[in-house]
Biotite code that builds the C-alpha atoms (Angstrom):
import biotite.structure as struc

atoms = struc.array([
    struc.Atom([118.670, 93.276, 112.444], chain_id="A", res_id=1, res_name="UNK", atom_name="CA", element="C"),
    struc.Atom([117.562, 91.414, 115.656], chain_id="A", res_id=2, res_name="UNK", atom_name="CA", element="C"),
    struc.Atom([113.943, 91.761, 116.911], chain_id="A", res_id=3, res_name="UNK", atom_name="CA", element="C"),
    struc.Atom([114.036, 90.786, 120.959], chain_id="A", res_id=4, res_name="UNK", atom_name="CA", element="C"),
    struc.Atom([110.945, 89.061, 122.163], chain_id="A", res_id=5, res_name="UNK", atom_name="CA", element="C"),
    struc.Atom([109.194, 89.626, 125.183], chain_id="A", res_id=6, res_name="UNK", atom_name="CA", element="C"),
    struc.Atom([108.929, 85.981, 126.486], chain_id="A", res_id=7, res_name="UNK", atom_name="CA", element="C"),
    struc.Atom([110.925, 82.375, 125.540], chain_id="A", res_id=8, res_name="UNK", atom_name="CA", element="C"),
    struc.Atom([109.037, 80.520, 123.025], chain_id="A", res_id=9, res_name="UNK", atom_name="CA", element="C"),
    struc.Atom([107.897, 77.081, 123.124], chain_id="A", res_id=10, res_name="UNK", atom_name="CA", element="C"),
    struc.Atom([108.613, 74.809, 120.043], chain_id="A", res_id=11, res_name="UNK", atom_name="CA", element="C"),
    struc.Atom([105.411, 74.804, 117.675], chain_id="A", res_id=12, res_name="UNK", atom_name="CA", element="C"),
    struc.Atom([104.342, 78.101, 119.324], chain_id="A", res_id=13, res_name="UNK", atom_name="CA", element="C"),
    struc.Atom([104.168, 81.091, 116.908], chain_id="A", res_id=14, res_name="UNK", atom_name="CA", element="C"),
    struc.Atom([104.509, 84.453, 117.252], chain_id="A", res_id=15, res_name="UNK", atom_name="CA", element="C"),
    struc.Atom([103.528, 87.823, 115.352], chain_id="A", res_id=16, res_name="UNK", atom_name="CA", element="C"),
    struc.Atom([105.859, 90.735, 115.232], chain_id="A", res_id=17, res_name="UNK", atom_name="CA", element="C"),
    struc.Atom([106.010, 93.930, 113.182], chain_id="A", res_id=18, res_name="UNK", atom_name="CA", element="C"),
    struc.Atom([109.444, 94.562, 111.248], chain_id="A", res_id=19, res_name="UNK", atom_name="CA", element="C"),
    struc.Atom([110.269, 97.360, 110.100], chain_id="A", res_id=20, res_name="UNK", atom_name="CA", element="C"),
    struc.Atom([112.110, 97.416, 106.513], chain_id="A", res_id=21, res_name="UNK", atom_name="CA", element="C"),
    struc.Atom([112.862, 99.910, 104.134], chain_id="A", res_id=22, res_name="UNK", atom_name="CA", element="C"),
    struc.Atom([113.871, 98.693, 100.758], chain_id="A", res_id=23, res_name="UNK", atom_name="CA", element="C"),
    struc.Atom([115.813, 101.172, 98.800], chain_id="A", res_id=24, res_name="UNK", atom_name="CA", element="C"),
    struc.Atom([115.048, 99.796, 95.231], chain_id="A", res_id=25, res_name="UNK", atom_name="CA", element="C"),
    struc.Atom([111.483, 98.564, 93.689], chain_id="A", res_id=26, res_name="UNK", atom_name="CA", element="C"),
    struc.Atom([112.183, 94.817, 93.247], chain_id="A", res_id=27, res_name="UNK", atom_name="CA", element="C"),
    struc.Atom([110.970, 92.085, 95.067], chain_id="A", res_id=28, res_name="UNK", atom_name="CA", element="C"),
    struc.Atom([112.973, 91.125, 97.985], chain_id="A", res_id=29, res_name="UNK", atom_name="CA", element="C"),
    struc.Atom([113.126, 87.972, 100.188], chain_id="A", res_id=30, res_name="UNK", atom_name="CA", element="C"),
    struc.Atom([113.803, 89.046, 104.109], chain_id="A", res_id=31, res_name="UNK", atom_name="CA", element="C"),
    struc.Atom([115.111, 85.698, 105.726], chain_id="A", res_id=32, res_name="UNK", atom_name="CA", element="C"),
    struc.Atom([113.858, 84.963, 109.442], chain_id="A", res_id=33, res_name="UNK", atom_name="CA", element="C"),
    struc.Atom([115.976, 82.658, 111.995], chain_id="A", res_id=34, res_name="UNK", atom_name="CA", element="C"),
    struc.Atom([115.825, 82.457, 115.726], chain_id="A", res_id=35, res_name="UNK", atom_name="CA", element="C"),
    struc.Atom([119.217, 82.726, 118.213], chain_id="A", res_id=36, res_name="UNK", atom_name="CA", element="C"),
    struc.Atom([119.548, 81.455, 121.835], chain_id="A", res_id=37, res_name="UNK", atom_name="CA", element="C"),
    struc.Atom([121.992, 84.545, 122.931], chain_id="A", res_id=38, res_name="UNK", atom_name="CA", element="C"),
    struc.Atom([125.655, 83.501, 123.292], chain_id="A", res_id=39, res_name="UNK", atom_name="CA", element="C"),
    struc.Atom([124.852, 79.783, 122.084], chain_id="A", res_id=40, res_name="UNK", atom_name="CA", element="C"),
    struc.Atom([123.762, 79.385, 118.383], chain_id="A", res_id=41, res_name="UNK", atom_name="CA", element="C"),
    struc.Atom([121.587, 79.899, 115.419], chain_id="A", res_id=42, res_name="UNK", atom_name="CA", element="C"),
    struc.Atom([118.302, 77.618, 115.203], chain_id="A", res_id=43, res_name="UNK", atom_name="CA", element="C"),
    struc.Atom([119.680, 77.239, 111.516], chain_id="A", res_id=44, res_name="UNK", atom_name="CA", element="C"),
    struc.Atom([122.683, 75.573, 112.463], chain_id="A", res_id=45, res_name="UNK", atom_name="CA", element="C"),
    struc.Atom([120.690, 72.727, 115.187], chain_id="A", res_id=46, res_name="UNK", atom_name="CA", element="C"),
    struc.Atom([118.546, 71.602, 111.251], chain_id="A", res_id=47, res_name="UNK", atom_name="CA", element="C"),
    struc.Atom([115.798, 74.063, 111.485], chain_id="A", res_id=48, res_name="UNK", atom_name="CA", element="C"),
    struc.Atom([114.594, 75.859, 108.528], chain_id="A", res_id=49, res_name="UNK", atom_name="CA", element="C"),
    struc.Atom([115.103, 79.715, 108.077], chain_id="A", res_id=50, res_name="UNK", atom_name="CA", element="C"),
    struc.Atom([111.883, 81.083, 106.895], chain_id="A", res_id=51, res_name="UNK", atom_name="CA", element="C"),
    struc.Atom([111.715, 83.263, 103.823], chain_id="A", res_id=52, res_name="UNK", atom_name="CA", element="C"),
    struc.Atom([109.223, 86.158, 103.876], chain_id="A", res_id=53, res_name="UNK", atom_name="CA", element="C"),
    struc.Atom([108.791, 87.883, 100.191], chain_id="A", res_id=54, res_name="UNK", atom_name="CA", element="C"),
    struc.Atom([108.586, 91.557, 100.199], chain_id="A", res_id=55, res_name="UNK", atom_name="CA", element="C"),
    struc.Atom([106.634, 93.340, 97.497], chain_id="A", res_id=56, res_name="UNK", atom_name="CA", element="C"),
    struc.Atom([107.430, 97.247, 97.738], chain_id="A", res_id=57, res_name="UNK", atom_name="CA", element="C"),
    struc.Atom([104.756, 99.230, 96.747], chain_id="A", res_id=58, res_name="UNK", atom_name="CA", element="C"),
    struc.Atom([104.958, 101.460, 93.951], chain_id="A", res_id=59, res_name="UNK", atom_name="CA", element="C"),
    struc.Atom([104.218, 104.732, 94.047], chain_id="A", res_id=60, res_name="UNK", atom_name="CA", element="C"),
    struc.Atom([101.707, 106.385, 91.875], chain_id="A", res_id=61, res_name="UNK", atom_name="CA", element="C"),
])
């Protein structure tokens, strides 16, 4: 899934997006978040970290 951003970001700036997920099982999952320059590469692949985000689904009652 690729979330576009409205505006380049500088490094050590931070940014806050909604994403929506729909997990199909109740178990925890971790979603994985990397940046791309378009057509060049990963941010992953020039040493930076991919950022893990744990999901929790809620259970319903």
């Amino acid at each position: 899934m690729r979330i576009k951003l409205d505006h380049d970001i500088d490094p050590g700036q931070c940014v806050s997006k909604k994403i929506p997920v729909i997990l199909s099982k109740a178990e925890t999952f971790y979603l994985g978040i990397d940046m791309v320059s378009e057509q060049v590469t990963w941010f992953e692949f020039l040493g930076n970290e991919v950022s893990l985000i744990r999901l929790n689904p809620e259970k319903n009652h």
